[in-house]
N, C-alpha and C positions, 0 to 999 in steps of 0.2 A: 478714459473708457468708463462706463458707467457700474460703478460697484458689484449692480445686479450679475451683470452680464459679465464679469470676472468674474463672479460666484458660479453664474453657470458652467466657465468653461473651466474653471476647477474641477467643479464636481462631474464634468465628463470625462476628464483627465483622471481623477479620481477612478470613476468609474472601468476606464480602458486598462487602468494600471493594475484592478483587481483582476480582470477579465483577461489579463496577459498573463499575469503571475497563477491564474485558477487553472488555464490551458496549458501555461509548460509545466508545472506540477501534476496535473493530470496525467500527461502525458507520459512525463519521466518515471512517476514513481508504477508504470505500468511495466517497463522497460527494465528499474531499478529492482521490483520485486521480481522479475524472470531469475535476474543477473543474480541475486540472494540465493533461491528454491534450484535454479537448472543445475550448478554444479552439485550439488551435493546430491540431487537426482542419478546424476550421471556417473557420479562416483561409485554409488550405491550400484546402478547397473554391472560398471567395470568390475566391480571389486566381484557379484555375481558370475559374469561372466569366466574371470581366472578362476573359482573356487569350483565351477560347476564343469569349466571347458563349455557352458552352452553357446556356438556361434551367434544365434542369434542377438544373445542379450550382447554380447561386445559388439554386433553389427547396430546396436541401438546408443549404443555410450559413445561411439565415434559420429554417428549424425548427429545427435544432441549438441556435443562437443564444438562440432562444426555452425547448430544454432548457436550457440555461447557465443562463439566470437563474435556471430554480426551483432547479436543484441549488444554486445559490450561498447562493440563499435558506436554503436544508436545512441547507447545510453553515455557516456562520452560525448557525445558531440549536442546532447540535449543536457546534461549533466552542467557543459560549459555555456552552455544559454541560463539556464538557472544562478550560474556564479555571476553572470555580468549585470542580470536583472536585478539583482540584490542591491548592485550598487548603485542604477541608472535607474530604475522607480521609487527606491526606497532608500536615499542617502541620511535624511532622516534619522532613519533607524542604526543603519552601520555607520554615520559620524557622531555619532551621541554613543551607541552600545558597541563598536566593533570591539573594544581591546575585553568586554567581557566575554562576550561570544565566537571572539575567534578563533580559540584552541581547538573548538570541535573542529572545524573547518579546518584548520593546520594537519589534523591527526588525519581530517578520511580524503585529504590529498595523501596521503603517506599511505595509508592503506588501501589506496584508487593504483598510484603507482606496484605496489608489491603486488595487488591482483594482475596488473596490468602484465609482470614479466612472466608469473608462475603461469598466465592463461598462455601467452606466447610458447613456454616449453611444453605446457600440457597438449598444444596444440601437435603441434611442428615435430614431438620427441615420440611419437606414437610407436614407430618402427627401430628407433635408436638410442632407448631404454629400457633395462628389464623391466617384466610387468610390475613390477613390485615397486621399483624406481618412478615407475612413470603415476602410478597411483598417487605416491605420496606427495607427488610433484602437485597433483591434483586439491592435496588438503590444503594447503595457504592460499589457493582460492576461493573458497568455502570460507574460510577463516576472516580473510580480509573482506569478504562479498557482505559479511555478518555485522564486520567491524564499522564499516564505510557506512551501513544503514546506521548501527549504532548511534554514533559520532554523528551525524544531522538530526535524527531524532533527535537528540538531545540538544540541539541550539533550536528545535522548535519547542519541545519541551519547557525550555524556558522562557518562551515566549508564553505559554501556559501561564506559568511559576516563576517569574522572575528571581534571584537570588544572584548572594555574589556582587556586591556594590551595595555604597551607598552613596546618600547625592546630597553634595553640601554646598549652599548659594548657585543650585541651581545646574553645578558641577557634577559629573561623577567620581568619587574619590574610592577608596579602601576595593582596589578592584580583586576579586578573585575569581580567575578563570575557571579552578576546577568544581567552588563550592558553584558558581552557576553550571557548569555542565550537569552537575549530579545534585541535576533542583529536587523538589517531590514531584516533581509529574514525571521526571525520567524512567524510574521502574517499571510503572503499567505501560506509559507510551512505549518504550522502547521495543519492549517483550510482544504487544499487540502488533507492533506493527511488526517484527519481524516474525512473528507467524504467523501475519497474513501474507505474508512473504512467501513464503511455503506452500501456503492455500492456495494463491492465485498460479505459483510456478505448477504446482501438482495438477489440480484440475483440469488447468489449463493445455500441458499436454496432455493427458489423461483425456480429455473432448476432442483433439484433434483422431487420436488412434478410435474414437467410439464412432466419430464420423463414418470411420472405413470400416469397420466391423458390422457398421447397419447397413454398409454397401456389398455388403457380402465376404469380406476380408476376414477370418476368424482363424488363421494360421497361428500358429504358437507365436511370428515374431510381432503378430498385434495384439496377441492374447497380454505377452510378456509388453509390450510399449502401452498397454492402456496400465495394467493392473499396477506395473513399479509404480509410477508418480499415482496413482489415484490411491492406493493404500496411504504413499507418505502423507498427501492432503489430507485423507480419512480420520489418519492417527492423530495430527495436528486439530482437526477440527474439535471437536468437545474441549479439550486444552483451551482451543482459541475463545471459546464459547466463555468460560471461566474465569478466563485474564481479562473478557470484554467486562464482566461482573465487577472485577478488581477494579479497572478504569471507572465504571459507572459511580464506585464508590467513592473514587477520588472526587471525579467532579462534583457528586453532592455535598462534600465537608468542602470543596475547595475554590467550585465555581456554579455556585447558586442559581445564577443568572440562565446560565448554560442548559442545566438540567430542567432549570422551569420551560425555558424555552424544545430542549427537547420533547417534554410531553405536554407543552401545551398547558399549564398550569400560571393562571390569572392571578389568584387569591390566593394568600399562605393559608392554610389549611393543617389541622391533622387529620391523619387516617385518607388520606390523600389515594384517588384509586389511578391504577395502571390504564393509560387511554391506547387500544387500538386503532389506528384511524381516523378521522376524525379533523378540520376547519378549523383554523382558527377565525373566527369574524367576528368585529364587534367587543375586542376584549375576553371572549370566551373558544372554550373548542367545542365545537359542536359536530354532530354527527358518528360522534364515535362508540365505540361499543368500553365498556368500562369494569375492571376487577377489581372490587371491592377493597380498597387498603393495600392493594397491588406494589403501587408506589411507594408507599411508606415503606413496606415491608422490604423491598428489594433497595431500596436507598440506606437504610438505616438500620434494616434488621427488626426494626418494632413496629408494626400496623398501626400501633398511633402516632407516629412519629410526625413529628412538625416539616411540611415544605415550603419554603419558602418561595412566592411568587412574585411573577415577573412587576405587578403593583407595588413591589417593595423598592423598585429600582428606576430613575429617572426615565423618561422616554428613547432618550436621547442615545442613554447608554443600553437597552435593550436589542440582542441579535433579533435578527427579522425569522419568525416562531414559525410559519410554514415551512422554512425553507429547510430549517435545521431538525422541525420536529419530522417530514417526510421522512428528510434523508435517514435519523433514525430508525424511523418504520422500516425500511427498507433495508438496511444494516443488519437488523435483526431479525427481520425475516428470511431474506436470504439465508444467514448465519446458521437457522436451525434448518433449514429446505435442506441445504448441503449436510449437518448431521444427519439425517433422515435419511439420505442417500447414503451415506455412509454406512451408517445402521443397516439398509437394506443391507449391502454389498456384505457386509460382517457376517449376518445371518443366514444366506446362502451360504459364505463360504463354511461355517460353522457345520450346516448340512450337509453340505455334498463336496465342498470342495469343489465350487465352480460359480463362476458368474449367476446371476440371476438370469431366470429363463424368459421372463418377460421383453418384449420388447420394449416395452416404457423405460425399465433402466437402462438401457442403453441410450433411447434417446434424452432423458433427464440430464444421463452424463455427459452428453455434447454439447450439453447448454451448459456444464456445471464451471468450464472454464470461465465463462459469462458472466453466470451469477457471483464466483467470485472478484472479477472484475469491477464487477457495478457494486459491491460491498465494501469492496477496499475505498472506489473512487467516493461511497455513501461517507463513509465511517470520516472520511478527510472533511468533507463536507460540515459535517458535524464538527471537527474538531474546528478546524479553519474559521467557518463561519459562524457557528454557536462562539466563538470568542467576540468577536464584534460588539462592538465598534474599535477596540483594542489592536493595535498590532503587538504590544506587549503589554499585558492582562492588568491593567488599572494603572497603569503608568504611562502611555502614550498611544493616542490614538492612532488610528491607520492615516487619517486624513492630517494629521503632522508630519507623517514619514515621508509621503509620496514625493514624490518627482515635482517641483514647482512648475517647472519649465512648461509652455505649453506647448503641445503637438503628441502626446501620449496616445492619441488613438490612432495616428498616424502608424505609432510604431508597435500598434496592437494590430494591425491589421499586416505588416510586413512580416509580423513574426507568425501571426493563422497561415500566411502565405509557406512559408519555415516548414511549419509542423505539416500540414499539408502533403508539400513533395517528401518530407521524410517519411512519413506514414507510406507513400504510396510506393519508395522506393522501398521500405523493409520489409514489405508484404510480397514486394515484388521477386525480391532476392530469395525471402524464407522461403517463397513457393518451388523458386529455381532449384534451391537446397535439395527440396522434399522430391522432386521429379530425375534428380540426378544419379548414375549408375553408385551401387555400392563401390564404398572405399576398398581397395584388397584386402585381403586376409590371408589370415596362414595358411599353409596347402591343408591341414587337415578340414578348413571350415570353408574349403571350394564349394560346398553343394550349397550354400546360400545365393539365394537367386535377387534379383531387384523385385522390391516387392512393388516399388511406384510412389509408393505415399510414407513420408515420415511419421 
């Protein structure tokens, strides 16, 4: 066969294996941040509910509850697409690095399982434990929900920062599993993502219950189903806003490449200014509106400070700058859209002690499940892709790891097939959930009525 044309069908292969891995990650860690943010949500409701006796908020922590399992379900069986894909596109990677990166993966099976029995009693023991028992039952979910994100952030992390080995004739030798789990990218990675873990669980119900309230639904138990998860996102967001700062600054001391390509920055430069917006073509960004020493100043803390551009670094090994610098844009705009919302909602309450009376915030917050969505799924983008050409950050490329074998797009279109009917059946079921008569209750919380909508 003629070299060319193995070249191409490489790099199609190539190409499907990114395009398989980009969809079930997308997919999972939408599922995986619910599974993070819902229990501790609902805990929070429970715990409400006995200290107050209000029915409604315990008639909200048993529906929730009942979301819990299916996403667990989901994310489970999208969780075990992700393990298998590790090793069937990407052997590369896991037979050269597995004995450094396998601990994390060892621990958030151990802490998949421990969620997996404490959800089963949380679920099933509602009626046949004190409340007090049944709550507690509830925190090594939360716990392990924390851990399990933990523990894979940090075998991507290291793909960041590699640590933990070194490589002699070509070998890997002096392996240590823990000094790579706890590379330098671990800290910000971890902490960002698990509070946008929070963001996307809170908002995200939080726009389902604004839905019904702009449909006219404003009874205490959607006043109470919007407000719990949108406060916790609220309080989480400026936090999240802070830790994204923390990360920004890692990647400027750590990943040069990265950051130039996030804003779009050609020439090293100092006094380097902040680009909103803005084309890359031609070597340059163009179109964008610009803050004067912006960049320096938020990279490094000094407005003259020296940035290094993407001219400084081979073709070859340059991330593709539109793709990585949008998705930024968008990271961070959302990011602060949702503080602002926030901010609203604080300063009503500040006033009057009540929702804002606008109808704009109400409809803002039914999209705020969204926008955190497309933030989380931005922010990866950037990580993911601003790494590139890298699958592990200056030690091996992506296109060494892959799959040799050809037919990879084959099995990127059997798996869009996959995610597909799973989407379509867990939207199906979550509706069924939402449409379904309340669970019983004690005789004194009989006067709860089906309200229709979760």
């Amino acid at each position: 066969m003629d070299p060319h044309a193995i070249a191409a069908v490489h790099e199609a292969d190539l190409g499907a294996a990114r395009m398989q891995m980009a969809l079930s990650l997308g997919w999972h860690i939408i599922v995986a941040c619910l599974g993070v943010g819902m229990p501790a949500i609902t805990l929070i409701a429970e715990w409400r509910g006995h200290r107050t006796g209000d029915p409604h908020v315990r008639l909200l922590a048993r529906r929730w509850a009942k979301a819990m399992g299916v996403l667990f379900a989901v994310g489970a069986v999208s969780g075990t697409i992700l393990s298998f894909e590790m090793g069937l596109l990407w052997p590369g990677l896991m037979s050269t690095y597995g004995e450094v990166i396998g601990l994390p993966f060892a621990l958030e099976g151990i802490a998949f399982f421990i969620e997996a029995i404490f959800l089963g009693v949380y679920l099933y023991a509602w009626d046949r434990l004190p409340p007090v028992a049944h709550m507690l039952s509830g925190i090594p979910i939360v716990v392990a929900g924390v851990a399990s994100a933990f523990f894979v952030v940090t075998a991507n992390a290291w793909m960041q920062q590699p640590t933990g080995f070194d490589t002699e004739g070509g070998r890997i030798v002096a392996v240590d599993p823990w000094a790579a789990m706890f590379n330098p990218a671990t800290p910000p990675q971890t902490v960002h993502m698990i509070l946008a873990a929070f963001m996307v669980a809170g908002f995200t119900m939080a726009g389902v219950y604004a839905v019904a309230m702009l449909r006219g639904r404003r009874e205490r138990y959607h006043r109470l189903g919007f407000l719990i998860p949108f406060t916790v996102a609220a309080m989480v967001t400026p936090v999240q806003i802070g830790v994204g700062d923390w990360a920004a600054h890692f990647v400027a001391e750590n990943q040069p490449a990265k950051l130039a390509a996030m804003e779009g920055v050609f020439a090293t430069e100092r006094g380097v200014p902040l680009h909103l917006g803005g084309v890359a073509l031609d070597g340059e960004l163009r179109y964008s509106l610009e803050i004067p020493n912006g960049l320096s100043l938020l990279a490094h803390w000094d407005p003259g400070a020296e940035i290094t551009g993407l001219e400084e670094f081979p073709e070859a090994d340059r991330p593709p700058v539109n793709v990585v610098h949008w998705a930024f844009q968008i990271m961070v705009g959302l990011g602060f859209a949702l503080l602002a919302l926030a901010v609203w909602l604080a300063a009503a309450w500040w006033r009057r002690r009540d929702l804002p009376r606008s109808p704009w915030f109400l409809r803002a917050a039914a999209l705020s499940g969204v926008a955190a969505v497309v933030a989380l799924e931005a922010g990866w983008v950037v990580t993911e892709v601003g790494r590139q050409p890298w699958i592990v950050y200056g030690v091996m490329r992506t296109s060494e790891a892959v799959n040799p074998a050809p037919g990879l797009v084959y099995g990127f279109a059997g798996v869009s097939a996959v995610y597909a009917v799973l989407t379509v059946a867990t939207v199906y079921v979550l509706r069924r959930l939402a449409r379904e008569k309340p669970v019983p209750v004690a005789p004194q919380e009989r006067d709860v009525t089906d309200y229709g909508v979760v």
